[in-house]
N, CA, C and O atoms as a GROMACS GRO file, in nm:
protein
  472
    1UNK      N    1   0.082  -0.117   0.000
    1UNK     CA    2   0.000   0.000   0.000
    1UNK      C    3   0.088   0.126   0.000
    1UNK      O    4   0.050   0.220  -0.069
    2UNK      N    5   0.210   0.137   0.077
    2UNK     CA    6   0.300   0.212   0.112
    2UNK      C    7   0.375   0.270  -0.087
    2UNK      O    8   0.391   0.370  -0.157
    3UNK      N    9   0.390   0.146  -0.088
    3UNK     CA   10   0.423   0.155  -0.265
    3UNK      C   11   0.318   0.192  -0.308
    3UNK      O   12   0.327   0.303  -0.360
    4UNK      N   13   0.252   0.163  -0.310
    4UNK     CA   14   0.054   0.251  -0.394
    4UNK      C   15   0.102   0.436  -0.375
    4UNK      O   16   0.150   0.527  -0.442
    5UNK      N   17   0.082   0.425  -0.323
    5UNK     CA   18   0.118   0.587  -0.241
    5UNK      C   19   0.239   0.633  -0.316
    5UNK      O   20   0.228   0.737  -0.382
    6UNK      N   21   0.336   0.579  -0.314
    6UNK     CA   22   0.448   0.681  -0.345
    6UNK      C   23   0.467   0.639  -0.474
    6UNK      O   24   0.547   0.695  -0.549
    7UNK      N   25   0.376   0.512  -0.517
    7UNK     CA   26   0.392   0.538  -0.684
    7UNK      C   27   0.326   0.628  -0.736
    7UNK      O   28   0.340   0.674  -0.849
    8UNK      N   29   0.244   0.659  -0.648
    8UNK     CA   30   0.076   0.808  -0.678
    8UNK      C   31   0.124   0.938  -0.632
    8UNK      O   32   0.075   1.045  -0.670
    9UNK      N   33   0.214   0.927  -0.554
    9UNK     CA   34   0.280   1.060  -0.552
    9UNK      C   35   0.414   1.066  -0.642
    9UNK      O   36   0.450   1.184  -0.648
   10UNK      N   37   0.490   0.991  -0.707
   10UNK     CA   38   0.579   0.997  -0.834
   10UNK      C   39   0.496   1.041  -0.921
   10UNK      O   40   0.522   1.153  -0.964
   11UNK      N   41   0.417   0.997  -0.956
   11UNK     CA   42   0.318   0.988  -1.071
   11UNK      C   43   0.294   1.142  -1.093
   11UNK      O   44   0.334   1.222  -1.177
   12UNK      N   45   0.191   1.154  -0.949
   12UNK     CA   46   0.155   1.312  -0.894
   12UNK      C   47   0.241   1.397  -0.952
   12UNK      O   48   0.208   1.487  -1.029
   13UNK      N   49   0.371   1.368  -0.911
   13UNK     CA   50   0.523   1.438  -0.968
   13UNK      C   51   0.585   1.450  -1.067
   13UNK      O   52   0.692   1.511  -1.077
   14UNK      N   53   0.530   1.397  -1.150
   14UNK     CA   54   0.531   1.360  -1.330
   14UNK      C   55   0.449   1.431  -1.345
   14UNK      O   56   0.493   1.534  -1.397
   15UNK      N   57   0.326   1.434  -1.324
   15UNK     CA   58   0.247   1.489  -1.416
   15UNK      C   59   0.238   1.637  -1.401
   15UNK      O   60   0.208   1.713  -1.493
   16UNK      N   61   0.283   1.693  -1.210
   16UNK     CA   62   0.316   1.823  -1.240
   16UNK      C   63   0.427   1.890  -1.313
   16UNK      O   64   0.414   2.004  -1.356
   17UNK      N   65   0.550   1.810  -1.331
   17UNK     CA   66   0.660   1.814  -1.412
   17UNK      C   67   0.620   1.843  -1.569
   17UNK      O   68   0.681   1.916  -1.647
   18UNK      N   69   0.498   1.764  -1.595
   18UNK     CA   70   0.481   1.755  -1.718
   18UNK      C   71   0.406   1.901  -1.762
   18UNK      O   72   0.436   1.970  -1.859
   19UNK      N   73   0.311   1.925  -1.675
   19UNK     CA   74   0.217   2.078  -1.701
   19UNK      C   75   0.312   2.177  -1.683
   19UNK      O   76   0.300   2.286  -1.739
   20UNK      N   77   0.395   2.152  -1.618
   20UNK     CA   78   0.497   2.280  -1.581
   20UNK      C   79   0.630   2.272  -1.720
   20UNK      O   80   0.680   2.377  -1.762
   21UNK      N   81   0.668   2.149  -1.772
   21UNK     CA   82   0.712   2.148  -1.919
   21UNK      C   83   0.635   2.229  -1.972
   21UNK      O   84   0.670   2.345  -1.993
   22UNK      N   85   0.482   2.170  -2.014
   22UNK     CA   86   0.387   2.209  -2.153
   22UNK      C   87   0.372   2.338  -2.109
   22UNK      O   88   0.370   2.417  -2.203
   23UNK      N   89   0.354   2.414  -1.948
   23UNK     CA   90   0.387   2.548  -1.983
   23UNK      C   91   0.466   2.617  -2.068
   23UNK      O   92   0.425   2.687  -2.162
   24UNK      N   93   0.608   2.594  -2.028
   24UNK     CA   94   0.718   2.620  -2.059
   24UNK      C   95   0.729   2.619  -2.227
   24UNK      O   96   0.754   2.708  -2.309
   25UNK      N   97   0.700   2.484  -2.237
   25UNK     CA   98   0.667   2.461  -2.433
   25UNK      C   99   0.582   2.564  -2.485
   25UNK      O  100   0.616   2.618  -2.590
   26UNK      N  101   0.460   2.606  -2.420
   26UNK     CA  102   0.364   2.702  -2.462
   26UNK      C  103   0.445   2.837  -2.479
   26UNK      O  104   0.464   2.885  -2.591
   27UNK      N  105   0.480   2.878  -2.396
   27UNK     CA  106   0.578   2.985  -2.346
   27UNK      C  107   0.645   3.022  -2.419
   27UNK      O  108   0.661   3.144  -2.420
   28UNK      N  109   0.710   2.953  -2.503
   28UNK     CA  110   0.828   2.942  -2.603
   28UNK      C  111   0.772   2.928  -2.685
   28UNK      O  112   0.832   2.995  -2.769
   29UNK      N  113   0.641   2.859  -2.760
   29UNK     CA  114   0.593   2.846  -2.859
   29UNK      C  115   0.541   3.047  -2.917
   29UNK      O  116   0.556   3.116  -3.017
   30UNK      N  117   0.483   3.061  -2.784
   30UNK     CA  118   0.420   3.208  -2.812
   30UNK      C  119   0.534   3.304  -2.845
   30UNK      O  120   0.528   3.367  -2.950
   31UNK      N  121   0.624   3.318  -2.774
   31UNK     CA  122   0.792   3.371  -2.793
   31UNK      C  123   0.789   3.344  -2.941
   31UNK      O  124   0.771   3.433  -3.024
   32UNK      N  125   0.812   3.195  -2.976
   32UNK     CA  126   0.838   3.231  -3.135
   32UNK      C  127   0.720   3.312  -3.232
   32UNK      O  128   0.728   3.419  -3.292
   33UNK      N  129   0.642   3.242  -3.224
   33UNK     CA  130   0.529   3.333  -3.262
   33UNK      C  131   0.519   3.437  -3.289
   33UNK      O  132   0.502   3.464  -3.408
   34UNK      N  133   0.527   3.558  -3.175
   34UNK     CA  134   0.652   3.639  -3.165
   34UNK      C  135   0.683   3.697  -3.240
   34UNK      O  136   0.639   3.778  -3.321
   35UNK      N  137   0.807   3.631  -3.200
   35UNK     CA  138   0.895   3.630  -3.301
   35UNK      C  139   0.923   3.676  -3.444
   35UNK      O  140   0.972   3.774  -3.500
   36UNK      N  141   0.849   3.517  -3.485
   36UNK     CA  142   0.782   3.512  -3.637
   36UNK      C  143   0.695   3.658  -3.693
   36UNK      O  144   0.666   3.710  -3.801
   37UNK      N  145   0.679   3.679  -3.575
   37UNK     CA  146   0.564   3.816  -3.659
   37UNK      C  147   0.664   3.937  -3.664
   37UNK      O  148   0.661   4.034  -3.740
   38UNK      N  149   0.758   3.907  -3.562
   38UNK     CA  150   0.848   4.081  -3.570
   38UNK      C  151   0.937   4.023  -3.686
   38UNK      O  152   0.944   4.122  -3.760
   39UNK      N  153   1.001   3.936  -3.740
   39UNK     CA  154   1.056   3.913  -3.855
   39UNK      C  155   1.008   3.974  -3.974
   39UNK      O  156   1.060   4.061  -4.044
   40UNK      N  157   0.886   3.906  -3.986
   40UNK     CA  158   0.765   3.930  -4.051
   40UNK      C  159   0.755   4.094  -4.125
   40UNK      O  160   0.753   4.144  -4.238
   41UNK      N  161   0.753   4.139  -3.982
   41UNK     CA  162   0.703   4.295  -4.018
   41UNK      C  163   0.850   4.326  -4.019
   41UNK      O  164   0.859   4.443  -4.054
   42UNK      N  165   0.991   4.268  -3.994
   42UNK     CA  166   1.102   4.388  -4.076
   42UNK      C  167   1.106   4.356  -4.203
   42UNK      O  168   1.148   4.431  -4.291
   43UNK      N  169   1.071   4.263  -4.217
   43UNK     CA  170   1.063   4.167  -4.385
   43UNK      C  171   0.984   4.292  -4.470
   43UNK      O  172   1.020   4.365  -4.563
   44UNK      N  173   0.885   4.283  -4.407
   44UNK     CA  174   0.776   4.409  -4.465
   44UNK      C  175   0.866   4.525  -4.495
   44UNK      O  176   0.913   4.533  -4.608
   45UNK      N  177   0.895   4.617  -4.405
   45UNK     CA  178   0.982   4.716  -4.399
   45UNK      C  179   1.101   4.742  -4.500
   45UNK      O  180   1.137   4.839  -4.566
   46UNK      N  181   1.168   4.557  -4.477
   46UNK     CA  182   1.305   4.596  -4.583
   46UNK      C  183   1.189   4.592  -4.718
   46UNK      O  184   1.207   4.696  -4.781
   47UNK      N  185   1.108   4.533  -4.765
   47UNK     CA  186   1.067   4.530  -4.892
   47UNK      C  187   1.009   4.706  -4.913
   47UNK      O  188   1.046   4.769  -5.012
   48UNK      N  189   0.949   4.748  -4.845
   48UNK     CA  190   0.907   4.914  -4.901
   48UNK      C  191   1.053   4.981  -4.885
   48UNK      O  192   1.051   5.085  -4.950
   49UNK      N  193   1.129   4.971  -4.848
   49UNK     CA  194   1.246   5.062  -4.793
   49UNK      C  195   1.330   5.045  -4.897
   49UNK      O  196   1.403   5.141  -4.920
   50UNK      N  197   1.348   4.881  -5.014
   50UNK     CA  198   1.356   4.842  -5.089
   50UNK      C  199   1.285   4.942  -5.242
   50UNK      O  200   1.346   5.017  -5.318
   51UNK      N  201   1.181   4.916  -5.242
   51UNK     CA  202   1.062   4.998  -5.360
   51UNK      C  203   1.086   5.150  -5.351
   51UNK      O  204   1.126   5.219  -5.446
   52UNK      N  205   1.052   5.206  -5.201
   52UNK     CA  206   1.156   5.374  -5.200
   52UNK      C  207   1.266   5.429  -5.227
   52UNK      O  208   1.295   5.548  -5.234
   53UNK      N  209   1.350   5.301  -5.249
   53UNK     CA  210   1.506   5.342  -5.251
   53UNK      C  211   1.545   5.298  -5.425
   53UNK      O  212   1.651   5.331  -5.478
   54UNK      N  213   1.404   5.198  -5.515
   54UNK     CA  214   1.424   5.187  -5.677
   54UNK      C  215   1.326   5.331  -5.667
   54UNK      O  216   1.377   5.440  -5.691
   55UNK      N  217   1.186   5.319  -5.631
   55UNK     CA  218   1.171   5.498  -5.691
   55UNK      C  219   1.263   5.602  -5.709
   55UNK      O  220   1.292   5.658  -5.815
   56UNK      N  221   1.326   5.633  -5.545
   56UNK     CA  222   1.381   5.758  -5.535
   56UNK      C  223   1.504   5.696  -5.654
   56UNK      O  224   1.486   5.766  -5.754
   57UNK      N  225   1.579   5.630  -5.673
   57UNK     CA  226   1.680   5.557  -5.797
   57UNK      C  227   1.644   5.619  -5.914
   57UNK      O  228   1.716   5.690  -5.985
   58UNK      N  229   1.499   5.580  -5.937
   58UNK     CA  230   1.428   5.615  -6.073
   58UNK      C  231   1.420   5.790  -6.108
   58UNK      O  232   1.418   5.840  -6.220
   59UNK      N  233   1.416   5.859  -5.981
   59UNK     CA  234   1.386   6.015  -5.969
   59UNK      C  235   1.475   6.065  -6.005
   59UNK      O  236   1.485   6.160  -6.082
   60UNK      N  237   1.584   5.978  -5.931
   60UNK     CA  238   1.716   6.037  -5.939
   60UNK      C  239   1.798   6.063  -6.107
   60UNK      O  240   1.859   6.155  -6.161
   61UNK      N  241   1.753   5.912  -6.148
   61UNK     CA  242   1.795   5.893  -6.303
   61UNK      C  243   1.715   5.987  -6.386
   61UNK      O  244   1.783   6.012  -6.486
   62UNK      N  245   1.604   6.050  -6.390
   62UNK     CA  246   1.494   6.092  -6.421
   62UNK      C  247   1.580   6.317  -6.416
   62UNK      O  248   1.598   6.390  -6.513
   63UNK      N  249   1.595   6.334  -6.334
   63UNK     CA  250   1.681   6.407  -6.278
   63UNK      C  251   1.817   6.438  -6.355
   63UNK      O  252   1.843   6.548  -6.404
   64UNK      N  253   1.884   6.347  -6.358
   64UNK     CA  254   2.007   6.303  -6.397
   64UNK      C  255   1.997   6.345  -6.562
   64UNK      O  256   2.077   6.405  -6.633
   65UNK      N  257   1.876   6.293  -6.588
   65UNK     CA  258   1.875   6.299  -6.744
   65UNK      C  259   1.843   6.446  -6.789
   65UNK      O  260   1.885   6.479  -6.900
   66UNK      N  261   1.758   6.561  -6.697
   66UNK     CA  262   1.702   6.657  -6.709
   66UNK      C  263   1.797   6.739  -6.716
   66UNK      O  264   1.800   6.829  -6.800
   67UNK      N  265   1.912   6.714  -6.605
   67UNK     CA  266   2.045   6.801  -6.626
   67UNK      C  267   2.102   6.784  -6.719
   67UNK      O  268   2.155   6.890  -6.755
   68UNK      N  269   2.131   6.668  -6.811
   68UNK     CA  270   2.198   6.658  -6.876
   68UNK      C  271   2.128   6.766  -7.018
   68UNK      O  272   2.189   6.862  -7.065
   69UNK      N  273   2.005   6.723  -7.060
   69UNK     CA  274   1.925   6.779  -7.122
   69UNK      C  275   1.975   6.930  -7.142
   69UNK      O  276   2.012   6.985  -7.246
   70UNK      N  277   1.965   6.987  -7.000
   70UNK     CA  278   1.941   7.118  -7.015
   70UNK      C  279   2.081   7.212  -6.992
   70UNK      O  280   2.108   7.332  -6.998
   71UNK      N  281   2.150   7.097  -6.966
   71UNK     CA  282   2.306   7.127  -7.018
   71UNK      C  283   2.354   7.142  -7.171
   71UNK      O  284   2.434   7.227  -7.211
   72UNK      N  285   2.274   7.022  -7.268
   72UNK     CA  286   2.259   7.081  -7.386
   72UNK      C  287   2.239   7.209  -7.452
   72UNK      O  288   2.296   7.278  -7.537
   73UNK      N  289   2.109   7.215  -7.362
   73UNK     CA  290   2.032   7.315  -7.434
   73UNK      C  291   2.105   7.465  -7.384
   73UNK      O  292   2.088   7.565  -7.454
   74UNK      N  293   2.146   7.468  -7.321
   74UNK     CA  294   2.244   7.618  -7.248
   74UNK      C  295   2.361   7.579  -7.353
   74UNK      O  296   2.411   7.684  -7.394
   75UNK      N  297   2.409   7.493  -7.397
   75UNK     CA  298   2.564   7.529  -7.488
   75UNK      C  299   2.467   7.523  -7.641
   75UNK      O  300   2.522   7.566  -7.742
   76UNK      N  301   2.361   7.482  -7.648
   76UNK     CA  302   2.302   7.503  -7.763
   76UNK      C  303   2.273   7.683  -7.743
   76UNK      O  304   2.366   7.751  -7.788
   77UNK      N  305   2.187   7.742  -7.698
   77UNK     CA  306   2.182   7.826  -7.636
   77UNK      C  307   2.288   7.968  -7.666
   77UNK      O  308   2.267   8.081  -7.712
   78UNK      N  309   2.407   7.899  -7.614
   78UNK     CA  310   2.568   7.958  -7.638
   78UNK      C  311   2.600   7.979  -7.749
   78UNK      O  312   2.609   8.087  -7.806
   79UNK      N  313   2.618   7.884  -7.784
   79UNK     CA  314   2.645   7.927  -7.991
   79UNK      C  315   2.571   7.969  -8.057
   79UNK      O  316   2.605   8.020  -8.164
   80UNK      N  317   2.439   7.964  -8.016
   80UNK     CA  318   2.362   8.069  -8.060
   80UNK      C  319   2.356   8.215  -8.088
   80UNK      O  320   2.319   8.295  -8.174
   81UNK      N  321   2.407   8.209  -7.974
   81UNK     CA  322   2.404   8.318  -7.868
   81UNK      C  323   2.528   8.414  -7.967
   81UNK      O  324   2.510   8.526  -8.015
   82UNK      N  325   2.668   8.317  -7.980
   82UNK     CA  326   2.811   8.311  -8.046
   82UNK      C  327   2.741   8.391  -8.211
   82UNK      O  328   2.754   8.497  -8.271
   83UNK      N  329   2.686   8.299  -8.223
   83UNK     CA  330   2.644   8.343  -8.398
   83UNK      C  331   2.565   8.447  -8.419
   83UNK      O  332   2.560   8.525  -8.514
   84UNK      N  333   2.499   8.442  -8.312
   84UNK     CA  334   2.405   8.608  -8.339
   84UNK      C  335   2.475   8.690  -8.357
   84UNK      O  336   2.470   8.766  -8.454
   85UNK      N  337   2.584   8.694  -8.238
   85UNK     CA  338   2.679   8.825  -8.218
   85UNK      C  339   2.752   8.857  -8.341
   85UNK      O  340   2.766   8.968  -8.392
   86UNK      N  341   2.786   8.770  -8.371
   86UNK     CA  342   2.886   8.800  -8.544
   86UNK      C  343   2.778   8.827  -8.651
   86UNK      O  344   2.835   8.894  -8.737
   87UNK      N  345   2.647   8.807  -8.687
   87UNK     CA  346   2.576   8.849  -8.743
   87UNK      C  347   2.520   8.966  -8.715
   87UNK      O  348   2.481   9.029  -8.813
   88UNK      N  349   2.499   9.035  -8.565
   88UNK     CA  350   2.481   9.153  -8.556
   88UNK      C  351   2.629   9.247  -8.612
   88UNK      O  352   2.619   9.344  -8.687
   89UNK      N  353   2.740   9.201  -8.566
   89UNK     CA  354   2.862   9.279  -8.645
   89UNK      C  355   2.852   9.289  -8.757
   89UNK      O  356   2.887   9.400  -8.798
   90UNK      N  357   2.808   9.200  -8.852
   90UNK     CA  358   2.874   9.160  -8.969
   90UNK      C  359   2.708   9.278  -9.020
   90UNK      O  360   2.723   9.370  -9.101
   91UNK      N  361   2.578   9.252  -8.960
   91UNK     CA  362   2.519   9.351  -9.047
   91UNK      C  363   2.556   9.524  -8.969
   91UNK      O  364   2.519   9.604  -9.054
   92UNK      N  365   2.589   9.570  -8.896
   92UNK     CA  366   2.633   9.658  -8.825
   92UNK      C  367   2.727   9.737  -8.943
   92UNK      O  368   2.706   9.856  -8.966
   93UNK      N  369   2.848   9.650  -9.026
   93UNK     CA  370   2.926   9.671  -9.097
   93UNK      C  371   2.876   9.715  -9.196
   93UNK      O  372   2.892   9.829  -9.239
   94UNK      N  373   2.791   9.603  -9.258
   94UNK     CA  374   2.716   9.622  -9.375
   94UNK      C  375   2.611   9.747  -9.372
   94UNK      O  376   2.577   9.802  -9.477
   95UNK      N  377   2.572   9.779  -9.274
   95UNK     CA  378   2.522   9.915  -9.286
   95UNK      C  379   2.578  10.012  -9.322
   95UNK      O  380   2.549  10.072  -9.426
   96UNK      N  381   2.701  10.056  -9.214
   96UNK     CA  382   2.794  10.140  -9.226
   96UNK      C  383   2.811  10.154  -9.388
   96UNK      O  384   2.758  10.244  -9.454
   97UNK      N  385   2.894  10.050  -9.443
   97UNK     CA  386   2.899  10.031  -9.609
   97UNK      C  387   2.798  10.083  -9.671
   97UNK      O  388   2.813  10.183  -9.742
   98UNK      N  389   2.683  10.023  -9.654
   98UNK     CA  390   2.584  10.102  -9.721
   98UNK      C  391   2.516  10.243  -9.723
   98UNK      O  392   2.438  10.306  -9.794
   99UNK      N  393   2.602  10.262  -9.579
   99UNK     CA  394   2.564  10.423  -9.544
   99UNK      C  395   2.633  10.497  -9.655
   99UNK      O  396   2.576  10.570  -9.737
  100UNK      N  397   2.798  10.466  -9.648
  100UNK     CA  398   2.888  10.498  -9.719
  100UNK      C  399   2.846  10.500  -9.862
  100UNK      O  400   2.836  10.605  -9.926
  101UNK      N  401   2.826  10.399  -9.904
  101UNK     CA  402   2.791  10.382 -10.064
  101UNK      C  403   2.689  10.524 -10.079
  101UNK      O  404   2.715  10.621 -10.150
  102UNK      N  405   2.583  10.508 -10.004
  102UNK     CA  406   2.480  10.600 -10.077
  102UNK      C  407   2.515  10.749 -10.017
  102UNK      O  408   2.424  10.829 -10.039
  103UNK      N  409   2.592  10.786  -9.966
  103UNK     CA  410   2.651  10.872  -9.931
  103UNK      C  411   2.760  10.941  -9.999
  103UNK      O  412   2.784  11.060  -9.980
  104UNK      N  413   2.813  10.880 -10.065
  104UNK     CA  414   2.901  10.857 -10.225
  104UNK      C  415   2.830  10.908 -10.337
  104UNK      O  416   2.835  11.024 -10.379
  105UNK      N  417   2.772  10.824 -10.378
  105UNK     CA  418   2.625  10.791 -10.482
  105UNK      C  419   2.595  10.982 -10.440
  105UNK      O  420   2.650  11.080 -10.490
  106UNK      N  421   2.488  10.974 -10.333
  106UNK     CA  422   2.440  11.098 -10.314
  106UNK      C  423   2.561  11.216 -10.362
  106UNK      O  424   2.541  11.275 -10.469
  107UNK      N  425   2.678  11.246 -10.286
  107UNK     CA  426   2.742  11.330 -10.375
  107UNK      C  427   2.787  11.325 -10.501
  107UNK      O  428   2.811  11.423 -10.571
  108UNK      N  429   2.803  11.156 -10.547
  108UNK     CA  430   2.823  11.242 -10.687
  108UNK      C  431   2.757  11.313 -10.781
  108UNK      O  432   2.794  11.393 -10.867
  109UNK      N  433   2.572  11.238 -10.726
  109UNK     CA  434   2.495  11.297 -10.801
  109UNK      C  435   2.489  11.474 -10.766
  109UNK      O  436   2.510  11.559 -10.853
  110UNK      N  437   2.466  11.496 -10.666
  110UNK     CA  438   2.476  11.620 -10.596
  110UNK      C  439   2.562  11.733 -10.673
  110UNK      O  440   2.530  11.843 -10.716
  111UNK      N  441   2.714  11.646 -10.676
  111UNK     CA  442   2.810  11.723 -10.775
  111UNK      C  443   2.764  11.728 -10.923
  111UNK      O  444   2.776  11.828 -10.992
  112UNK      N  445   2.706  11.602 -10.968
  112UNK     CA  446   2.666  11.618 -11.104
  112UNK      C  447   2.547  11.711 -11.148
  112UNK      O  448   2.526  11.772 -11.253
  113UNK      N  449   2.472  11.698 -11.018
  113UNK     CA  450   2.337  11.858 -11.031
  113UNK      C  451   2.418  11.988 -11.088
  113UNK      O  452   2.404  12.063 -11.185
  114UNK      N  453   2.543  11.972 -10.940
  114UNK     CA  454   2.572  12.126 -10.922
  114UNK      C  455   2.678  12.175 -11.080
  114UNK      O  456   2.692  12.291 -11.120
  115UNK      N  457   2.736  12.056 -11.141
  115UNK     CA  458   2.793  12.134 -11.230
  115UNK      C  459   2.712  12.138 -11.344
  115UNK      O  460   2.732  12.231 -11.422
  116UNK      N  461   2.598  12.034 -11.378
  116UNK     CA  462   2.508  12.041 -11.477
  116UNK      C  463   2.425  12.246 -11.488
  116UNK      O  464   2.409  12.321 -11.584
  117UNK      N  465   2.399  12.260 -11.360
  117UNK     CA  466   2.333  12.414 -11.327
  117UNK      C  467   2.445  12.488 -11.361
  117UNK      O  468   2.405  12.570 -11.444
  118UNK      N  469   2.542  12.502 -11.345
  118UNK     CA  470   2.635  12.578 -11.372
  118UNK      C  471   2.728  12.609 -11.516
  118UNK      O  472   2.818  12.693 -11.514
   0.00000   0.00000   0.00000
């Protein structure tokens, strides 16, 4: 009977051993769990932080190309700019000349009035 007893209190002693394990297992199960979810959500995180960092990439290239563009267009711009100036000289000149010519012209005719009257 003595053995009845202390096999029922081993037993007793097992089986609180055992609830106090499957706590413990629970415990740790929820921990990972957890876990699993804070992984989870940096997983999340690196993937948008990922997609923000090809947008802002894309803006950047986008950008990149606009300068370049409008770096063109300012040395286009420039020689433009270059060629006007020698075409304003060059008709500037050509005026002058033509001032001259008919200024010429005008006196000789002028002279040819004045000695024709005379």
């Amino acid at each position: 009977m003595l053995e009845m007893l202390l096999s029922c209190l081993q037993s007793s002693k097992k089986v609180a051993q055992a609830k106090e394990d499957l706590k413990m297992l629970e415990n740790r199960h929820a921990e990972m769990v957890k876990l699993e979810k804070g992984i989870t959500e940096i997983h999340e995180m690196f993937l948008d932080l990922s997609n923000m960092v090809n947008m802002q990439g894309e803006a950047v290239d986008r950008i990149e190309d606009r300068v370049g563009e409008a770096q063109m267009h300012v040395e286009e711009g420039r020689s433009q700019l270059r060629e006007a100036e020698k075409k304003q000289k060059s008709a500037r000149r050509k005026k002058f000349i033509l001032a001259g010519i008919i200024a010429g012209v005008s006196l000789v005719v002028l002279l040819i009035l004045i000695f024709t009257l005379l």
